[in-house]
N, C-alpha and C positions, 0 to 999 in steps of 0.2 A: 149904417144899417146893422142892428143884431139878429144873429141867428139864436133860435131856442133850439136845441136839441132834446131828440126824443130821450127819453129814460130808456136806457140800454140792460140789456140782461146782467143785473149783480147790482144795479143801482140799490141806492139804499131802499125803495121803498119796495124791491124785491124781495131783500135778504130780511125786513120787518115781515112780511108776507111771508116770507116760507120760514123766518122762525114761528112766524102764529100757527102755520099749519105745523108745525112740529109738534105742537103741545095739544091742538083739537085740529083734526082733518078737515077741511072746508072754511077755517077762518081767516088764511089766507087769502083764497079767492071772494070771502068777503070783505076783507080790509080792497085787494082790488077792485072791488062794486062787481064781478061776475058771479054773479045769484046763484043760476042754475049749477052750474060748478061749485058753490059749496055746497047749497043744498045736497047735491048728488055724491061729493065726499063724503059731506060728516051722514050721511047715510046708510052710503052703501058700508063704509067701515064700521060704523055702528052695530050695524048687525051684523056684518062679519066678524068683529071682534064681540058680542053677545052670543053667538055659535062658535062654541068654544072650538069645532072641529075648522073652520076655517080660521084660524087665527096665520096660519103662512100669510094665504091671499089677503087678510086685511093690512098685515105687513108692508107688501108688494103696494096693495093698494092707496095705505099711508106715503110711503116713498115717493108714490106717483104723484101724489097732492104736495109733496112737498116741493118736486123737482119741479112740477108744472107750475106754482107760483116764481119760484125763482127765473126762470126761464121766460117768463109773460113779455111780451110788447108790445103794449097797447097799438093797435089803427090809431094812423093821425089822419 
């Protein structure tokens, strides 16, 4: 009998995932097929980093898209 084990947080196609969001916010969560979640990164960072006076919060915001792909695990 083999077992497959689930993709654990730091798997490779995590650390692929949060290096894409490191370079565009949201492309991560679309390399993992969650839509809404990029959508709603490369978004909300977008125009927070296009309002130059928010550029912290797009910061924080970036970090959070990064940290949250790496961290992902999938429902089996």
């Amino acid at each position: 009998m083999s077992t497959q084990s689930q993709p654990s947080a730091g798997s490779t196609g995590n650390v692929i995932a949060a290096v894409c969001s490191f370079f565009i916010p949201g492309l991560g969560h679309l390399v993992q097929g969650r839509i809404l979640g990029a959508i709603f990164f490369f978004v909300a960072c977008a125009v927070m980093y296009w309002l130059v006076v928010t550029i912290p919060l797009a910061v924080i915001l970036h970090i959070w898209a990064i940290i949250s792909t790496a961290i992902f695990k999938p429902e089996s």
